[in-house]
C-alpha positions as a printed Julia matrix, in Angstrom:
92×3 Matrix{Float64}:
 45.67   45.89  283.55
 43.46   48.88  282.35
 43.44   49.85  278.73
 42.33   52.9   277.2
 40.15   53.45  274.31
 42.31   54.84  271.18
 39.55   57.21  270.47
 39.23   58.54  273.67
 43.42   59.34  273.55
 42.92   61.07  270.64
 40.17   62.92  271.81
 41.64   64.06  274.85
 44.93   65.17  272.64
 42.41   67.14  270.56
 40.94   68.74  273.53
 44.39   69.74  275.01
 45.46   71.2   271.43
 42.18   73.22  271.69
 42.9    74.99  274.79
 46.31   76.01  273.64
 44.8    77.43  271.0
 42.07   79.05  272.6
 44.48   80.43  274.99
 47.38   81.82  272.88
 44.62   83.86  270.73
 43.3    85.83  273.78
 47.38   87.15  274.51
 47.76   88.7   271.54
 44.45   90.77  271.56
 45.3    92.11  274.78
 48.89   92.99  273.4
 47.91   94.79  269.91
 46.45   97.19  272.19
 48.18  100.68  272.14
 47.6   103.93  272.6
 48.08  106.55  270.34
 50.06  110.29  270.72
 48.8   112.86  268.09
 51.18  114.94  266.76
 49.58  118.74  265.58
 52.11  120.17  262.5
 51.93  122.84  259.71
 51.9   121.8   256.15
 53.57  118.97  254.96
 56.51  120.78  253.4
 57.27  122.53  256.54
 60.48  121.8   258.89
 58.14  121.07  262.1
 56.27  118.58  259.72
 59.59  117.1   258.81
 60.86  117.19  262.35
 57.91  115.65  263.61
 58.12  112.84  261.11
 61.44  111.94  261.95
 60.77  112.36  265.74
 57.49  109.43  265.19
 60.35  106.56  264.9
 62.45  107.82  268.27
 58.95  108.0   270.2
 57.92  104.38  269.95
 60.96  103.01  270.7
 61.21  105.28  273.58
 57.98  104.1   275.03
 58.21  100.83  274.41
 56.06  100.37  271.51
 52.92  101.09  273.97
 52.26  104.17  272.15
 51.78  104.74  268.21
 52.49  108.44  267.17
 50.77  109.76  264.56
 51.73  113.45  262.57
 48.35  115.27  261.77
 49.44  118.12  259.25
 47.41  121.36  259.38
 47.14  124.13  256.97
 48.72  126.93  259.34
 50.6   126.82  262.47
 47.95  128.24  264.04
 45.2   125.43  262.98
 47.52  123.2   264.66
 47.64  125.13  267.92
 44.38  125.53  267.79
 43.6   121.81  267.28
 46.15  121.07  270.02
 44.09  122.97  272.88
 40.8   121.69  271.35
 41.73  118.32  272.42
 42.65  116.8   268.59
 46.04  116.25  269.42
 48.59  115.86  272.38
 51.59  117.64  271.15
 51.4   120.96  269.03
């Protein structure tokens, strides 16, 4: 009849605890990835402003929570459009 070492049980538990370890930290890396949809507003007092901050909640659920919307107020309506078409934000 073989017998085992107690150490080398315990070590081989230890090993296998390791690798679950090791593995479940790499999954959530990957998933706090998300990409983000910039959101070019007038002033902060503004109705688009306050549309577009009550529009940021309807957006991530919509997509899934793969996208985080941020609101990027800008002095005039204009900066904003103009900061739109620049490239600094995807909706205007």
């Amino acid at each position: 009849m073989r017998t085992t070492r107690p150490g080398y049980t315990f070590s081989v538990w230890l090993t296998a605890l390791a690798a679950v370890f090791a593995f479940s930290a790499i999954n959530p890396a990957h998933a706090a990835e998300r990409k983000s949809i910039r959101w070019a507003t007038s002033s902060t007092g503004s109705y688009g402003y306050k549309v577009a901050a009550q529009m940021i909640k309807v957006l991530e659920d919509a997509t899934g929570g793969e996208y985080t919307v941020t609101v990027n107020p800008y002095p005039s309506t204009t900066g904003a459009m103009k900061a739109t078409m620049d490239g600094e934000a995807e909706i205007g």
